[in-house]
Every structure is written in structure tokens, then in C-alpha cells.
C-alpha positions as YAML, in Angstrom:
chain: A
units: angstrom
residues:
- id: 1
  name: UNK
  ca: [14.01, 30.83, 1.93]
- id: 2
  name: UNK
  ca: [14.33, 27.24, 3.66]
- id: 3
  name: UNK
  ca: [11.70, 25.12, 4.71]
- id: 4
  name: UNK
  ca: [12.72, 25.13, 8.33]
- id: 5
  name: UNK
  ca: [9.88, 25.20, 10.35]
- id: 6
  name: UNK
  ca: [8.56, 21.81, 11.32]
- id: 7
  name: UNK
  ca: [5.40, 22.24, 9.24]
- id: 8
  name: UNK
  ca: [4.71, 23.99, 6.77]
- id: 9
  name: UNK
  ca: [2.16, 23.98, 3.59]
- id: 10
  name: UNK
  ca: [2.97, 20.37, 1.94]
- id: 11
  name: UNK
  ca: [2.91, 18.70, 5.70]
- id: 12
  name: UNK
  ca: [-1.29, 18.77, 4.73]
- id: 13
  name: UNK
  ca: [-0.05, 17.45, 1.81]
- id: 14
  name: UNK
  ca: [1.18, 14.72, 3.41]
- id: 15
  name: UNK
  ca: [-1.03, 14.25, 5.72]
- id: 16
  name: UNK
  ca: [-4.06, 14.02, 2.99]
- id: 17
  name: UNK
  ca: [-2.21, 11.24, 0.84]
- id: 18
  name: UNK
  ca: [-1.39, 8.92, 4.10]
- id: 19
  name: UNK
  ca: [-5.10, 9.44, 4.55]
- id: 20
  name: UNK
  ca: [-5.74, 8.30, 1.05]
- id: 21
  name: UNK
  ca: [-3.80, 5.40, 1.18]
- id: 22
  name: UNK
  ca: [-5.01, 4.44, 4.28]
- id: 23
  name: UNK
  ca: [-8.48, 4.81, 3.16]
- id: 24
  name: UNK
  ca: [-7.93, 2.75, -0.01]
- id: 25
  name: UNK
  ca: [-6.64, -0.41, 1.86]
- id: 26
  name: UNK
  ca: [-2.80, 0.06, 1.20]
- id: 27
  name: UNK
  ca: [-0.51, -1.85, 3.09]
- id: 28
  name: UNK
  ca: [1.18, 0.33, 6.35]
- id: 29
  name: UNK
  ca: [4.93, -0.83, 5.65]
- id: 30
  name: UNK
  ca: [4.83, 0.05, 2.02]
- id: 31
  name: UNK
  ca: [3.16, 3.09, 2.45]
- id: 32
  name: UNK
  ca: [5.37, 4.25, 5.63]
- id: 33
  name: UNK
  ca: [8.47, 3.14, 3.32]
- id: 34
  name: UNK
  ca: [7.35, 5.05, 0.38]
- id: 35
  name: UNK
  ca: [6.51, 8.34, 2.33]
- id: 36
  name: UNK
  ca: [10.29, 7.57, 4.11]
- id: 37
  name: UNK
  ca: [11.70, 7.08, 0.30]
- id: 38
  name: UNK
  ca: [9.67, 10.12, -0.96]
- id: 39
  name: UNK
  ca: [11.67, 12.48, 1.84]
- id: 40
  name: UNK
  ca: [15.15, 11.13, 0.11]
- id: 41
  name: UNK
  ca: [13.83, 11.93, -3.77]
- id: 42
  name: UNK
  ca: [12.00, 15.36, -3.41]
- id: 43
  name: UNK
  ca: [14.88, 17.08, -2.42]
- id: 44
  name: UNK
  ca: [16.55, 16.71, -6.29]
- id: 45
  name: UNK
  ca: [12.95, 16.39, -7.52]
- id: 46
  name: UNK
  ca: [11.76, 19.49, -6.50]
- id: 47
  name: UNK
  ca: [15.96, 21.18, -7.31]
- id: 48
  name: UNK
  ca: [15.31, 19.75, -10.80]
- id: 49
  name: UNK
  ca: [11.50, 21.20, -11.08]
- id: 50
  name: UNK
  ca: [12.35, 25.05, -9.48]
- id: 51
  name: UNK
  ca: [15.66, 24.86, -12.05]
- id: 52
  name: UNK
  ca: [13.50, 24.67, -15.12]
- id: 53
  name: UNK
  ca: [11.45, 27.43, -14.26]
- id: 54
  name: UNK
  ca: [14.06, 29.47, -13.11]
- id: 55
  name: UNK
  ca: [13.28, 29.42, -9.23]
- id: 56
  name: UNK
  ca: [16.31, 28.43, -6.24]
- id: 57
  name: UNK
  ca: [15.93, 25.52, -5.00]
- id: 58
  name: UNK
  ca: [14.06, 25.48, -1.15]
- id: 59
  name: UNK
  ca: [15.90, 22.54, 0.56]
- id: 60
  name: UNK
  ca: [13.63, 20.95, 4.02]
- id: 61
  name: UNK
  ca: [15.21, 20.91, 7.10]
- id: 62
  name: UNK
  ca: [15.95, 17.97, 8.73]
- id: 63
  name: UNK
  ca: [12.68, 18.05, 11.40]
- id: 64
  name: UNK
  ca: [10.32, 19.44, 8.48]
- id: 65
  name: UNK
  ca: [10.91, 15.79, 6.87]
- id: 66
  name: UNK
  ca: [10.46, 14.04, 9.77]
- id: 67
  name: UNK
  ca: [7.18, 15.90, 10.60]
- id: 68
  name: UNK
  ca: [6.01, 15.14, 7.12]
- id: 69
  name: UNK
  ca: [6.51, 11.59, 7.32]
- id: 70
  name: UNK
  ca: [4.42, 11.69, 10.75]
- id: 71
  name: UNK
  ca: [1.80, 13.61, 9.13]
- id: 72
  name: UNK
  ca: [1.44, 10.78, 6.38]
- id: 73
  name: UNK
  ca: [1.56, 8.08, 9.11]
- id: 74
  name: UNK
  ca: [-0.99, 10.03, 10.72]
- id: 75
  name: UNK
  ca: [-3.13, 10.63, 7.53]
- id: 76
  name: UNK
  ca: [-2.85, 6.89, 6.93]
- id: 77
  name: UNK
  ca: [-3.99, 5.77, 10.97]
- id: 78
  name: UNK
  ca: [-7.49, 8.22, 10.13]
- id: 79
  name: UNK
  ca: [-8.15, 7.13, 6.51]
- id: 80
  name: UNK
  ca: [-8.08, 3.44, 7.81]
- id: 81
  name: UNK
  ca: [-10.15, 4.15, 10.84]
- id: 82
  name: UNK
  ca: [-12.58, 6.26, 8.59]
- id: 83
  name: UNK
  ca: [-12.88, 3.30, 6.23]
- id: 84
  name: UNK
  ca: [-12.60, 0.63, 8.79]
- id: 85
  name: UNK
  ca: [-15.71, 2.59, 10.19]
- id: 86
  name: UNK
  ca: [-17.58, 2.93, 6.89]
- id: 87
  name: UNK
  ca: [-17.06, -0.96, 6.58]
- id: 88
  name: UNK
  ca: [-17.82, -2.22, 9.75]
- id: 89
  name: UNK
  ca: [-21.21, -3.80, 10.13]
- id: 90
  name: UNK
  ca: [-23.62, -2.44, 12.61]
- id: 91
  name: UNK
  ca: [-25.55, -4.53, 15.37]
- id: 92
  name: UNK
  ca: [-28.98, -4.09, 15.82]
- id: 93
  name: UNK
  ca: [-29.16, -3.42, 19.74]
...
């Protein structure tokens, strides 16, 4: 079994962390690089973690890591604007 569809259950997973660092103030290039750096690591990661419990390894397809990293720089645009929102004073009309 491959991960070759473009999404598929961990893009949400994605997704919900961009959104959390977004929400929490972190800065877009680091975050964007980390998710980027993440895509590079899980691979042997995740080899390493399905060896010791006696699972194959699942590799990602090529598009399935780039829609993750979209998803977190998608999660990350919302969490700021939800914050940015929750912070921004209102005007009395």
C-alpha cells in the first residue's frame, strides 16, 4: 500500500499543525521550511517506526508531499487570520 493519492489521512494532519503555528504567532519562513524539512525526514522516520513494530514501510508519493506541505501553508494562512481576528480591536461605529 503507497500513499499515492494526493491526500490522504495525515494531509489534516498537516493542515491542523500549520494552523497551530499560525495561530501561535510562529514565523511563516520557519514554519514553511520546517513543514518542507519534515517531508525529507518522515520518510526514514516513519521506515524506522513501522520496522519496530513489524509493519512495511508506506513510502508518499511525490504529489502527496507536496499537497501536505500546501495543507500546512494553508493551516498556517487560517490560524493567523483566526488569531489576527481574535486580536484585532473593534471600532465602536
Amino acid at each position: 500500500m503507497t500513499n499515492a493519492a494526493p491526500v490522504d489521512g495525515w494531509t489534516a494532519v498537516h493542515a491542523l499543525v500549520g494552523a497551530g503555528a499560525g495561530a501561535i504567532g510562529l514565523p511563516a519562513v520557519p514554519s514553511l521550511t520546517l513543514s518542507i524539512a519534515y517531508e525529507f525526514v518522515e520518510p526514514p522516520l516513519e521506515a524506522a517506526a513501522r520496522a519496530a513494530i513489524g509493519m512495511p514501510a508506506v513510502p508518499e508519493s511525490p504529489i502527496n508531499r507536496i499537497v501536505d506541505v500546501l495543507a500546512g501553508a494553508f493551516g498556517y494562512g487560517l490560524g493567523a487570520a483566526i488569531a489576527y481576528g481574535a486580536r484585532r480591536p473593534t471600532r465602536a461605529i
